[in-house]
MARROVEX-15873 format. One record per residue (C-alpha): residue number from 1; residue in three letters; x, y, z. Coordinates in nm, 2 decimals, padded with zeros to 4 digits, m for minus. Layout:
// residues N
SITE  pos  code    east   north      up
SITE  NUM   ala       X       Y       Z
...
//
This chain:
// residues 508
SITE  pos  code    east   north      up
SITE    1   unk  m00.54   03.10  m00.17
SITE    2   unk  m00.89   03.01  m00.06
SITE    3   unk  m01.18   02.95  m00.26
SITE    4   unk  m01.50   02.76  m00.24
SITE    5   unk  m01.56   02.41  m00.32
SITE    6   unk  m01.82   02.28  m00.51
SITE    7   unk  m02.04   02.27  m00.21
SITE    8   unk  m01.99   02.59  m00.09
SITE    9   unk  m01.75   02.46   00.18
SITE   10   unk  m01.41   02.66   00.21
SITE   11   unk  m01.14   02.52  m00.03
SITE   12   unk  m00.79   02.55  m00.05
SITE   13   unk  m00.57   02.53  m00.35
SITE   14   unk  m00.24   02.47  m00.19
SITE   15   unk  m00.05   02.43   00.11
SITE   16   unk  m00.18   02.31   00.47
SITE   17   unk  m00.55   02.33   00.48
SITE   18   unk  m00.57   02.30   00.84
SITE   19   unk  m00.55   02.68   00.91
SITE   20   unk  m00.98   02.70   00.83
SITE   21   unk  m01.09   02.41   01.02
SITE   22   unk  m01.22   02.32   01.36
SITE   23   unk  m01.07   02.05   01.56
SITE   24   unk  m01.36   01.83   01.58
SITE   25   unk  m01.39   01.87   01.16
SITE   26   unk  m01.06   01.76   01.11
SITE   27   unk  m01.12   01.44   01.32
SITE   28   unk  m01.42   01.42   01.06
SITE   29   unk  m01.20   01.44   00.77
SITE   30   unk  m00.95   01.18   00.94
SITE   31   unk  m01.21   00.97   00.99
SITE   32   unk  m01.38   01.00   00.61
SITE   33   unk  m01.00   00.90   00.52
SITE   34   unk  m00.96   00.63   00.78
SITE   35   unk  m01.27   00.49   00.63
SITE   36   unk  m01.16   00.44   00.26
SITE   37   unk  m00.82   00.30   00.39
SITE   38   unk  m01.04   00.05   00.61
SITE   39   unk  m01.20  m00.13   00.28
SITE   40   unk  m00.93  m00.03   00.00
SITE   41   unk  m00.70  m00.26   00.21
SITE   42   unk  m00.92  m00.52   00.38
SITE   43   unk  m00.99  m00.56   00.00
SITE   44   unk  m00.62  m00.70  m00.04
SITE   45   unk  m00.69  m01.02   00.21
SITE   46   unk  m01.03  m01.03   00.27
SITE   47   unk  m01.07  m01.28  m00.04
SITE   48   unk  m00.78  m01.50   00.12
SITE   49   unk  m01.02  m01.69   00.35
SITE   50   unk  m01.26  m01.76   00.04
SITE   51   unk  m00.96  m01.90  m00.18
SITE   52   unk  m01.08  m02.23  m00.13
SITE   53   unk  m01.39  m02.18  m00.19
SITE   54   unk  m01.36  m01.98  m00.51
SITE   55   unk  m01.16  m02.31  m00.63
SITE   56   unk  m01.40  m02.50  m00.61
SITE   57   unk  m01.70  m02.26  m00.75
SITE   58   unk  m01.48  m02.16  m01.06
SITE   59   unk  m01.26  m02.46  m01.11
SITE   60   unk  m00.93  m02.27  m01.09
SITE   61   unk  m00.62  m02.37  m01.03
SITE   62   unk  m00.35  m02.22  m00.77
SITE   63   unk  m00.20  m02.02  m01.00
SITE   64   unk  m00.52  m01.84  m01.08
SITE   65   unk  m00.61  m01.83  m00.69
SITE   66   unk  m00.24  m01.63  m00.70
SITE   67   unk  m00.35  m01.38  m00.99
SITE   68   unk  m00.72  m01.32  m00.83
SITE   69   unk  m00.50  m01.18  m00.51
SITE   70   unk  m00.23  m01.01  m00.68
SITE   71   unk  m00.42  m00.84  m00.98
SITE   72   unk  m00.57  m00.63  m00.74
SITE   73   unk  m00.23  m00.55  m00.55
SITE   74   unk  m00.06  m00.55  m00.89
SITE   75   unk  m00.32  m00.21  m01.06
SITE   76   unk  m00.31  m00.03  m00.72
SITE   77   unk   00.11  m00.08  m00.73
SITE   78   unk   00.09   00.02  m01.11
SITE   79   unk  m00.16   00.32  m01.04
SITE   80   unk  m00.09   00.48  m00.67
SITE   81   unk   00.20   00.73  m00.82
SITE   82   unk  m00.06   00.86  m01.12
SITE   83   unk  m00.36   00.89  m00.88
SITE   84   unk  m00.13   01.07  m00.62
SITE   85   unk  m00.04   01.35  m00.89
SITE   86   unk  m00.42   01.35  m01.02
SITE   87   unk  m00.50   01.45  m00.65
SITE   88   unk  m00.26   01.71  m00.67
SITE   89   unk  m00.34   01.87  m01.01
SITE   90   unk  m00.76   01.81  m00.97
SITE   91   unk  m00.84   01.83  m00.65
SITE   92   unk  m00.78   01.59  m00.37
SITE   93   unk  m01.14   01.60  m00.30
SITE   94   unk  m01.21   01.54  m00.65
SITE   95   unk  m01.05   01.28  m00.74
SITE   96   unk  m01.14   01.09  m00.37
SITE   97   unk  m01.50   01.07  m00.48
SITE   98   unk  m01.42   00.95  m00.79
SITE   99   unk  m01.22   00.63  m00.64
SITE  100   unk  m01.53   00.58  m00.39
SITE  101   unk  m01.76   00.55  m00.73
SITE  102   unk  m01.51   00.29  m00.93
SITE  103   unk  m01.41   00.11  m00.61
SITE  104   unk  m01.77   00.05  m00.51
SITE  105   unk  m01.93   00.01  m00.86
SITE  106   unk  m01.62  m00.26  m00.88
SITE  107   unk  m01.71  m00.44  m00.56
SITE  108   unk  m02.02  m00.50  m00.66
SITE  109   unk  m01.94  m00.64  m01.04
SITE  110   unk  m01.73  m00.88  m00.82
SITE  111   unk  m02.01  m01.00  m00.67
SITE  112   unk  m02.17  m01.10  m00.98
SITE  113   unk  m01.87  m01.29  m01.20
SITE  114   unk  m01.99  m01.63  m01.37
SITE  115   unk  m01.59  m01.73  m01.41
SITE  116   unk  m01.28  m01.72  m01.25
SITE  117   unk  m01.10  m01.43  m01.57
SITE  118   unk  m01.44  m01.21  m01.50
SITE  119   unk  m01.31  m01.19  m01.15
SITE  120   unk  m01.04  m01.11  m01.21
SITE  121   unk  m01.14  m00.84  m01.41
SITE  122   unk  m01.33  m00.67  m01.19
SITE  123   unk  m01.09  m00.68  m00.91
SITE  124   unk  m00.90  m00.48  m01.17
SITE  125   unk  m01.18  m00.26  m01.19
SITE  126   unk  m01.16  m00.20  m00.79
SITE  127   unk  m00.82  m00.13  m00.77
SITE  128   unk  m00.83   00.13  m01.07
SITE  129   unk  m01.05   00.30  m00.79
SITE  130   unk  m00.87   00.21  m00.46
SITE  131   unk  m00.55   00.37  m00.63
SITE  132   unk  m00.73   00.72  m00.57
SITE  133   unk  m00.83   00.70  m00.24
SITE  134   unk  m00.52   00.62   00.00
SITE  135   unk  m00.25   00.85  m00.19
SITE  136   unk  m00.49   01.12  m00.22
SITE  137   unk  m00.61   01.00   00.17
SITE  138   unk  m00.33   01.03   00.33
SITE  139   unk  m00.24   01.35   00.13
SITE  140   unk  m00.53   01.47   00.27
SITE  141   unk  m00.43   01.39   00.65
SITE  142   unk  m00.08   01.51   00.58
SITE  143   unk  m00.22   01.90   00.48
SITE  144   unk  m00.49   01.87   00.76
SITE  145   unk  m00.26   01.79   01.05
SITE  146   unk   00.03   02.04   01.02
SITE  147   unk   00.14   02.01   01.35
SITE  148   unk   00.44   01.71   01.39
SITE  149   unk   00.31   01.53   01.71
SITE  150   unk  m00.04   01.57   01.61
SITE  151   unk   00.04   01.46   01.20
SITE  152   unk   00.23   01.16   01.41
SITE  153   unk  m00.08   01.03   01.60
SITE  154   unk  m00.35   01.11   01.31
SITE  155   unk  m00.08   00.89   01.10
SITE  156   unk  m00.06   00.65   01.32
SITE  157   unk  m00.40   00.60   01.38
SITE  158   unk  m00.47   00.60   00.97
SITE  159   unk  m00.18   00.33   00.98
SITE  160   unk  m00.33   00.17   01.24
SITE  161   unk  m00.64   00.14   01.05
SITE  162   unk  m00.44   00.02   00.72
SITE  163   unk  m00.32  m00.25   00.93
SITE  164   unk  m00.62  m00.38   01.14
SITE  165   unk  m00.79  m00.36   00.76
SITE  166   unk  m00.52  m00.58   00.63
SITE  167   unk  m00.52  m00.83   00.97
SITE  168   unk  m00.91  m00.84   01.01
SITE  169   unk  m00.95  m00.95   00.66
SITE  170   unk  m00.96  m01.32   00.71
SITE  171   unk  m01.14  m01.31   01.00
SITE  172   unk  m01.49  m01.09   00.84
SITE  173   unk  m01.42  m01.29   00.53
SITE  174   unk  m01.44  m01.65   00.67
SITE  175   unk  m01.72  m01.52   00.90
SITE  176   unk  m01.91  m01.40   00.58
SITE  177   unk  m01.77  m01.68   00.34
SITE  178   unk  m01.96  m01.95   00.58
SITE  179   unk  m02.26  m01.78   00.60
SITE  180   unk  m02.38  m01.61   00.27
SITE  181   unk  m02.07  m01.78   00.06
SITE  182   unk  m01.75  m01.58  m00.12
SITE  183   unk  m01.93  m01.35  m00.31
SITE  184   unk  m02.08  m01.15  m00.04
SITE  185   unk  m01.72  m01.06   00.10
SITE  186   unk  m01.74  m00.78  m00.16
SITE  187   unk  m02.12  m00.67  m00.12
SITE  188   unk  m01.97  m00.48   00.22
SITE  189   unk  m01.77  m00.24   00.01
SITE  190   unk  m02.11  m00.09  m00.12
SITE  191   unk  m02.27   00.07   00.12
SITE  192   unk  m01.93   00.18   00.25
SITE  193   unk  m01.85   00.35  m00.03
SITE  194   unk  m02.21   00.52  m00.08
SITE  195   unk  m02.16   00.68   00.29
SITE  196   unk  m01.85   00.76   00.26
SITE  197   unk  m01.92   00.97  m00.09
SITE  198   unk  m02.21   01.12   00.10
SITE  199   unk  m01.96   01.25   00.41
SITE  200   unk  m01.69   01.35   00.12
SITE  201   unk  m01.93   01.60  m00.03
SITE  202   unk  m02.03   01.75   00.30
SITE  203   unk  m01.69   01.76   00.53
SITE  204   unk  m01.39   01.72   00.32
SITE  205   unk  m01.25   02.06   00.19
SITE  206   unk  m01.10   02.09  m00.17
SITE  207   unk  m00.71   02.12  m00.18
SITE  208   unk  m00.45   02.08  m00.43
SITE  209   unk  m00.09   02.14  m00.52
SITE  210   unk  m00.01   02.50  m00.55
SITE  211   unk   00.10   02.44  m00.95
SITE  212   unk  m00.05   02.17  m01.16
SITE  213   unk   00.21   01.86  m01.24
SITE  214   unk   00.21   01.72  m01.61
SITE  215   unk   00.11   01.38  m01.68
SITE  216   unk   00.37   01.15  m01.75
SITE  217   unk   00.22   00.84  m01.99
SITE  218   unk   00.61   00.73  m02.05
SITE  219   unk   00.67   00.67  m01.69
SITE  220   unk   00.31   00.55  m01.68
SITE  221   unk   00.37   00.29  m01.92
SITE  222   unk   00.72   00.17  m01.78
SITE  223   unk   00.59   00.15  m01.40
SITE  224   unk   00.31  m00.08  m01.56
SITE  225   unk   00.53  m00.28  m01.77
SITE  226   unk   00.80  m00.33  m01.45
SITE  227   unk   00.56  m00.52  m01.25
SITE  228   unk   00.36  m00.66  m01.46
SITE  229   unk   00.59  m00.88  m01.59
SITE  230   unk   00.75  m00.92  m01.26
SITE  231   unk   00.47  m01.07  m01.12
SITE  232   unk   00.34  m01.27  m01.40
SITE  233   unk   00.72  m01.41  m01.43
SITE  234   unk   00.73  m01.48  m01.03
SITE  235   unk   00.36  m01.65  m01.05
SITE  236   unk   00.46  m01.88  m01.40
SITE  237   unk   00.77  m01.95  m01.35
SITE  238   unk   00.70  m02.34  m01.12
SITE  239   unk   00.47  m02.42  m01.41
SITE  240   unk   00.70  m02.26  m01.73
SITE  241   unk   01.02  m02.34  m01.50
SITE  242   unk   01.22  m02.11  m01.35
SITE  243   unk   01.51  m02.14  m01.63
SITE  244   unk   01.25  m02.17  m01.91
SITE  245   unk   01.32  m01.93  m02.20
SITE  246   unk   00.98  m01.76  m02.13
SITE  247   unk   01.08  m01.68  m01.80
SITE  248   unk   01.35  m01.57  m01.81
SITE  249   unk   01.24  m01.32  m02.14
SITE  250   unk   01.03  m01.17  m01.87
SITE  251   unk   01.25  m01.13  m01.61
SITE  252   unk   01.51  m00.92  m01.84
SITE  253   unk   01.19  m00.72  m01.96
SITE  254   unk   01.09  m00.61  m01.63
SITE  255   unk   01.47  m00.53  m01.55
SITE  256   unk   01.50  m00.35  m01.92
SITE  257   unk   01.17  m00.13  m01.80
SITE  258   unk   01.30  m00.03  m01.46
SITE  259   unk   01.61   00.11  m01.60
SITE  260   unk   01.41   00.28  m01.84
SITE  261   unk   01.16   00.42  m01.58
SITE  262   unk   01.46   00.55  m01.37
SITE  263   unk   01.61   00.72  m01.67
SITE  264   unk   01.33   00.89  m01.80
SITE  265   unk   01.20   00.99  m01.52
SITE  266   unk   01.61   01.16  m01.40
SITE  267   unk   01.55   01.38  m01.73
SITE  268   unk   01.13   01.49  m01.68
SITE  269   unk   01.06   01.78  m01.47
SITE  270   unk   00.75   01.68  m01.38
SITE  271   unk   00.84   01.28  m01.34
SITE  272   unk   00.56   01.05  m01.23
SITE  273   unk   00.82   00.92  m01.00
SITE  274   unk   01.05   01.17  m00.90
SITE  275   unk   01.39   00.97  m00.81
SITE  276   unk   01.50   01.27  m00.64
SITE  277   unk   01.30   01.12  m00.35
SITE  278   unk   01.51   00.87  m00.28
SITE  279   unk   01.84   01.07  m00.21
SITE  280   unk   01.64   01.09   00.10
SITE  281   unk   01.79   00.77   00.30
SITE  282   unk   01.48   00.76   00.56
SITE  283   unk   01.25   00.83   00.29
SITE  284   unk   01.40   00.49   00.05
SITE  285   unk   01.47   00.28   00.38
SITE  286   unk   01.09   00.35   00.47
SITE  287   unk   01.02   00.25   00.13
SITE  288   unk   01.22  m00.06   00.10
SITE  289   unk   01.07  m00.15   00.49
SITE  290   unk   00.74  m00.11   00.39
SITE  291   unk   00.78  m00.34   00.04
SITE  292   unk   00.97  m00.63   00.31
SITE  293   unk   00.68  m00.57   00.54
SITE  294   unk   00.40  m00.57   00.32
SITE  295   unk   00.55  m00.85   00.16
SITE  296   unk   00.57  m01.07   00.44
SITE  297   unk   00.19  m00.99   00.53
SITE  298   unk   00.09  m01.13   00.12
SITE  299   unk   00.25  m01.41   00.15
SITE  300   unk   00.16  m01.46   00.54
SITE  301   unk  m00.23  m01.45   00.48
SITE  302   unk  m00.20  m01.66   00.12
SITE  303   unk  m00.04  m02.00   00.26
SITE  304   unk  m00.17  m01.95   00.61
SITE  305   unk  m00.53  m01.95   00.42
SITE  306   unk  m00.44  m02.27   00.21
SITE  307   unk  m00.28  m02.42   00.55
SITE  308   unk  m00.58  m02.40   00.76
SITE  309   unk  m00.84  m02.48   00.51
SITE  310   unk  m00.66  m02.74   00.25
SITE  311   unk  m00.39  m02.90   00.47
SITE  312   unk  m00.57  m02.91   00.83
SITE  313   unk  m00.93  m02.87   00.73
SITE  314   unk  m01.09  m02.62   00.88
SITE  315   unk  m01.40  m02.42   00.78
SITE  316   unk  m01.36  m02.04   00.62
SITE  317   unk  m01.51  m01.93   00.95
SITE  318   unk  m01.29  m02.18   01.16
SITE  319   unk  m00.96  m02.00   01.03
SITE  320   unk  m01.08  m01.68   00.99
SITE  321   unk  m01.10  m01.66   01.41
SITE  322   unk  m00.79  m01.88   01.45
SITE  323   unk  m00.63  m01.54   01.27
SITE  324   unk  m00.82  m01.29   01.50
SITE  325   unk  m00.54  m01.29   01.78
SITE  326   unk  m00.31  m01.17   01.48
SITE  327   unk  m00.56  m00.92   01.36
SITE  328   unk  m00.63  m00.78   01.73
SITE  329   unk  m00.23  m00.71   01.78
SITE  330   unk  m00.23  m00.56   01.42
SITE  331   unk  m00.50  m00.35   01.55
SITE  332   unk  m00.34  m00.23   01.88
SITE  333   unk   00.03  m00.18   01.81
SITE  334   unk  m00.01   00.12   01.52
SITE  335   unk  m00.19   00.31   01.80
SITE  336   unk   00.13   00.20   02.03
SITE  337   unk   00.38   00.24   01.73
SITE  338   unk   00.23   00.57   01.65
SITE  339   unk   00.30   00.76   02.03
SITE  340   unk   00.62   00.59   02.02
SITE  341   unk   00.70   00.74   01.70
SITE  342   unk   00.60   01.08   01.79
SITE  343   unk   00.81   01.03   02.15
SITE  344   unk   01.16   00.86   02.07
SITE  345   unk   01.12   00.82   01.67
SITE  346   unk   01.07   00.52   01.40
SITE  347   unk   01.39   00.35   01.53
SITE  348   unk   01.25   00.17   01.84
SITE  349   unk   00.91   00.06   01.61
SITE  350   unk   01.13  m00.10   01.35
SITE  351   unk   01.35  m00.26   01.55
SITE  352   unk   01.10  m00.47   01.77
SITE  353   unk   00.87  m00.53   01.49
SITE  354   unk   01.14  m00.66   01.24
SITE  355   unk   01.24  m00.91   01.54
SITE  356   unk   00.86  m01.03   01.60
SITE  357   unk   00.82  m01.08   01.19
SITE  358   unk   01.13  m01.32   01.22
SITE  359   unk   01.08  m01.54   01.53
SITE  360   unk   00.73  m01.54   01.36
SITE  361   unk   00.85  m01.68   01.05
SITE  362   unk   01.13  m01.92   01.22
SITE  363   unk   00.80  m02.09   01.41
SITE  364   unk   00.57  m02.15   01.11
SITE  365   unk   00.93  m02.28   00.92
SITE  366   unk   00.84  m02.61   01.14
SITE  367   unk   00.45  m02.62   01.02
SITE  368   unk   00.30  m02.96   00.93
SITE  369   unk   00.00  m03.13   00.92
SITE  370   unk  m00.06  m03.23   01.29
SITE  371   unk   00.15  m02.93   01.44
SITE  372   unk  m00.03  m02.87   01.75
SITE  373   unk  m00.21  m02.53   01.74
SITE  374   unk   00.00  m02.35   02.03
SITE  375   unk   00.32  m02.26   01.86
SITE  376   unk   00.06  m02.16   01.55
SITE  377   unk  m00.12  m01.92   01.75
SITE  378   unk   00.21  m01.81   01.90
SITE  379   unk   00.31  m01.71   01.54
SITE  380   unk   00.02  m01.55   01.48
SITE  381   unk   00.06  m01.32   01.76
SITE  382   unk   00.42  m01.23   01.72
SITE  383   unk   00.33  m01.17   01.35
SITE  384   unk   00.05  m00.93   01.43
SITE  385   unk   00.27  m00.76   01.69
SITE  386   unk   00.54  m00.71   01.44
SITE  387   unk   00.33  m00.56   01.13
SITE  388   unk   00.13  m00.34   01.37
SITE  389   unk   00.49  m00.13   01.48
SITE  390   unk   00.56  m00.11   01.10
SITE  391   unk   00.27   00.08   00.94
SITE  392   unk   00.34   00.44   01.17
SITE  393   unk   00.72   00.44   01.13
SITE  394   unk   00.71   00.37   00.76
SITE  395   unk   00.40   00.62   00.64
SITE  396   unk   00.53   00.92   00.90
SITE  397   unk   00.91   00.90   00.74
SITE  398   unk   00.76   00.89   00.38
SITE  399   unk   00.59   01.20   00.42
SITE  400   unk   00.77   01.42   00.69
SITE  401   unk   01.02   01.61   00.54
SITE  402   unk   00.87   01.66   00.25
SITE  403   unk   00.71   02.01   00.07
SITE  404   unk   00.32   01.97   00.16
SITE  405   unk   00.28   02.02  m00.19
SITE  406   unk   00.47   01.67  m00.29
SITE  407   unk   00.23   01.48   00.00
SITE  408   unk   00.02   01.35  m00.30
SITE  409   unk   00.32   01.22  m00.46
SITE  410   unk   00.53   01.12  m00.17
SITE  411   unk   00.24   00.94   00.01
SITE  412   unk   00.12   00.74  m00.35
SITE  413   unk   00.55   00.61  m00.37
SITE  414   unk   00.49   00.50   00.01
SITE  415   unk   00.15   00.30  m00.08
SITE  416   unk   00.28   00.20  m00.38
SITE  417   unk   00.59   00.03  m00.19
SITE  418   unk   00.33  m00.16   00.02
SITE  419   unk   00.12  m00.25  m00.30
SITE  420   unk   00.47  m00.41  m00.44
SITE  421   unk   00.52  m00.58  m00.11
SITE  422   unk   00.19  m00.75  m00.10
SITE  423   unk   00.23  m00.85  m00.52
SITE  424   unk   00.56  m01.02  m00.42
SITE  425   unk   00.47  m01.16  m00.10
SITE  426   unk   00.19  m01.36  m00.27
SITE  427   unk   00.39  m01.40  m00.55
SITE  428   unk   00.71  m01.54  m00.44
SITE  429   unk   00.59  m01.73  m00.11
SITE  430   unk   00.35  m01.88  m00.31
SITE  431   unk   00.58  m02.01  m00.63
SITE  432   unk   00.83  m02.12  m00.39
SITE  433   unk   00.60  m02.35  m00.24
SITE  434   unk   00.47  m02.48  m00.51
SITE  435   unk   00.53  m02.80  m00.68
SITE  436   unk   00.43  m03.03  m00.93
SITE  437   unk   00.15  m03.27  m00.82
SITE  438   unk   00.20  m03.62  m00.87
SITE  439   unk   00.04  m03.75  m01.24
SITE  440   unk   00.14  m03.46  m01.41
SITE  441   unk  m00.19  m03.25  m01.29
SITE  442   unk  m00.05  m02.93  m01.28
SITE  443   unk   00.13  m02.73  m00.99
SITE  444   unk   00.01  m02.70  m00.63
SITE  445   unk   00.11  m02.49  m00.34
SITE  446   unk   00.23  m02.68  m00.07
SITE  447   unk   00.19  m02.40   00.25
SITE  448   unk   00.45  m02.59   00.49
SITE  449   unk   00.72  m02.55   00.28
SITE  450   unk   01.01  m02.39   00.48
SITE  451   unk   01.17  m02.24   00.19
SITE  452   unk   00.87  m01.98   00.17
SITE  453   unk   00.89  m01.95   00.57
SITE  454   unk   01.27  m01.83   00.55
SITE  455   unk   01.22  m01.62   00.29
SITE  456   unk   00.97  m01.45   00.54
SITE  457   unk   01.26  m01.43   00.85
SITE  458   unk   01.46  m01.26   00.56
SITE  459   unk   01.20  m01.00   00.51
SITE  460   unk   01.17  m00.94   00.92
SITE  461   unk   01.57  m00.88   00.96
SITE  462   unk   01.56  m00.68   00.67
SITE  463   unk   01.34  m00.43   00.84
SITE  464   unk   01.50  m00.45   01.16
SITE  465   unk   01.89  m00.39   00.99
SITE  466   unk   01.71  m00.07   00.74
SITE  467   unk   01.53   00.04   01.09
SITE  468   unk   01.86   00.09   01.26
SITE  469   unk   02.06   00.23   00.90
SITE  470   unk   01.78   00.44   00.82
SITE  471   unk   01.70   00.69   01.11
SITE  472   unk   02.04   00.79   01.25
SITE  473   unk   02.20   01.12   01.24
SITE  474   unk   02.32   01.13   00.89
SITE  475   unk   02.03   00.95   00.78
SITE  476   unk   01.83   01.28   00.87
SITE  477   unk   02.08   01.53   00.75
SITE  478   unk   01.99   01.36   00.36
SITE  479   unk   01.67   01.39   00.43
SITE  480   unk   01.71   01.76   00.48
SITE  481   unk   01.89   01.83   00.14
SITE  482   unk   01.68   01.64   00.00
SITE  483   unk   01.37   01.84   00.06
SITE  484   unk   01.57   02.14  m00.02
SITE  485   unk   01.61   02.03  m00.36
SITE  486   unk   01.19   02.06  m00.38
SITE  487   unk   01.20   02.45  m00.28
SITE  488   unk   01.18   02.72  m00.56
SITE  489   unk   01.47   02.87  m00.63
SITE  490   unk   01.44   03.24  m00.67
SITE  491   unk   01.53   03.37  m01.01
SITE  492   unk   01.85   03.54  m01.09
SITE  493   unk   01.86   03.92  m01.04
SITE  494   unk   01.84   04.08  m01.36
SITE  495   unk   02.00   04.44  m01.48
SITE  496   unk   01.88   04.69  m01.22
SITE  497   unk   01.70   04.96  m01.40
SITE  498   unk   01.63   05.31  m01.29
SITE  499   unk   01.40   05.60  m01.45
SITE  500   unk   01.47   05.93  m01.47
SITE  501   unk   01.21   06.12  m01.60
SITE  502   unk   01.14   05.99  m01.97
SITE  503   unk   01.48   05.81  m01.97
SITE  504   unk   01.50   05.45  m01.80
SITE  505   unk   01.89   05.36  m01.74
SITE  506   unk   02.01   04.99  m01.72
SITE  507   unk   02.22   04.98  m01.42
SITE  508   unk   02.35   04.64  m01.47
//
């Protein structure tokens, strides 16, 4: 039913709200949603290219370089699947505005920490806000664009954004590390966020789910737990040791929590993560794709950063560029991935870009200190190549199929699966290069470790093998049962009753 927003502006309180908007409005709302995924997710690697220099300013140690990455990753993972359902009890439009505010207002307390816990903080703060903009975003997109081929391409092209953000991260960052130092990586997120606020209130209609979800603090709480302690056990453990009681406590913690989110969530009607999602084998093989991808990309950008700057030397600025040929193939292939997609399906995408992620990963297995630059760059390419076909496939399966009133929902489990990827990337390249320095002075991160590389080829055959499982015949025939199980079921007929004058007879 329609309604007016707060502005005036038609609103729509569930279902497609394409039906009352011109063409060229809805390529204002995708861009308004293109924007906020632009900085929510250059967010995640533009402060790899000032690791180095945030070492030195705060006097941290590699661990704490690992947590200032991952406890933004690590909120957003822990709060995508609560901001999704917020967007679809509150308003999507609502709630959007509200994660500009936090995100930017976080951004800029960033700017300003005196130590290396403030900052980490606060990059808590911003991804308490960025956890309300790409769920609720690409809900938004999904109820705009109703149309398959044209969803596909406006998918696509949001994907493609998500992964140009991600790629073009080091590059702005090194540019901007060199010049005004690390802290002004994160004064760029302001004024994007005040224009985008501005353009929210004026363009983007109001829409929500058609009945309002219940919160779920129980499956809150146990998402939160799960990785948190899988992180913080993945990111101690080469300090504490990998069989250290400590560790290991953690590790049976986080597995305790997951069991208890699944079954807590199998007997909620209104779950925060509704497992009845993933009897849908494209919708948990894009999932599981997008958590391999993502988690190549963390750990690709982390020791690629230490690599360039620590091992061979070269200025923020100097690696940032030596990156761009990855970020401009990250850039083109969504747009590529995202007509192919919409022509022959997600099989063709996954395929090619789980190859490129491996041969990638095989090449930087050989890295070193005087490695000559060509086979680098070569890496680079066929890694940028290889995450740029994975961001359409991945986000269109997700969400097609589904009820358009569980695109909130559906779209926060895919960003949170690319959240998880990016925690665990960071998290487990990073720990398994590390090692203990010599003297006793702690653990370092060693980036040419192969160990780290092969775990990376793992990740790329992964999605090519899932590709190939996940989008045949019967594939598709689960997902269709699936998203029968999320259509009302009429109630049972009850006595027929007749009247007859005064009397009223039960015919049942």
């Amino acid at each position: 039913m329609s309604r007016l927003a707060g502005d005036g502006t038609p609103g729509v309180s569930g279902g497609a709200v394409s039906a009352g908007l011109s063409a060229g409005r809805r390529q204002v709302v995708l861009a308004i949603c293109c924007s906020s995924a632009f900085v929510v997710a250059m967010d995640a690697t533009i402060l790899n290219v000032g690791l180095p220099s945030i070492k030195s300013d705060l006097h941290a140690a590699d661990s704490g370089l690992q947590w200032t990455v991952d406890a933004y990753s690590l909120v957003l993972a822990s709060l995508l699947l609560f901001s999704g359902s917020m967007g679809d009890r509150f308003g999507r439009r609502r709630v959007f505005r509200t994660g500009l505010t936090l995100f930017s207002f976080g951004s800029l307390l960033c700017s300003l920490a005196p130590g290396l816990g403030w900052l980490i903080a606060f990059r808590m703060i911003q991804a308490v806000g960025g956890s309300m903009l790409n769920p609720v975003a690409l809900a938004i997109i999904t109820n705009t664009f109703t149309e398959r081929r044209e969803r596909a391409r406006a998918i696509g092209l949001w994907g493609g954004v998500v992964g140009l953000s991600l790629a073009l991260g080091p590059v702005l960052g090194g540019l901007l590390v060199d010049t005004a130092g690390w802290r002004s990586i994160f004064w760029i997120n302001v004024p994007v966020g005040v224009i985008a606020m501005m353009l929210t209130g004026r363009y983007l209609p109001e829409s929500r789910a058609p009945r309002a979800r219940r919160f779920d603090p129980a499956g809150q709480v146990l998402v939160a737990v799960t990785f948190g302690t899988l992180a913080y056990a993945i990111i101690e453990a080469p300090d504490a040791g990998w069989a250290a009681p400590r560790t290991i406590v953690l590790f049976l913690v986080a597995a305790l929590a997951l069991a208890g989110l699944v079954g807590c969530e199998r007997r909620r009607q209104d779950a925060l993560l509704d497992v009845r999602f993933f009897r849908s084998a494209p919708f948990s093989g894009a999932t599981a794709i997008a958590v391999c991808a993502y988690a190549a990309m963390g750990g690709f950008l982390f020791l690629n950063t230490l690599y360039l700057q620590a091992v061979r030397g070269y200025s923020a600025m100097h690696a940032g560029l030596l990156t761009l040929p990855m970020a401009a193939l990250a850039a083109v292939m969504p747009l590529i991935s995202g007509r192919l997609v919409a022509s022959h399906g997600p099989r063709p995408s996954l395929i090619l870009a789980g190859i490129a992620i491996s041969v990638s990963g095989v090449i930087l297995s050989f890295l070193g200190t005087y490695t000559d630059l060509a086979p680098v760059i070569c890496a680079y390419v066929l890694f940028g190549a290889g995450f740029g076909m994975v961001s359409a496939p991945t986000t269109n399966v997700a969400v097609s199929g589904m009820p358009l009133a569980q695109a909130g929902v559906a779209g926060a489990v895919a960003g949170t699966s690319r959240q998880i990827g990016m925690t665990l990337g960071v998290a487990v390249l990073g720990s398994v290069a590390a090692h203990h320095a010599a003297g006793g002075s702690g653990v370092t991160i060693d980036p040419t470790s192969a160990p780290s590389w092969w775990i990376m080829v793992g990740c790329g055959l992964a999605i090519a093998v899932l590709g190939v499982l996940t989008t045949g015949r019967w594939a598709r025939d689960t997902a269709v049962r699936t998203a029968a199980l999320f259509i009302p079921q009429p109630a049972p007929p009850g006595p027929e009753v007749v009247a007859v004058g005064e009397w009223r007879i039960s015919c049942g």
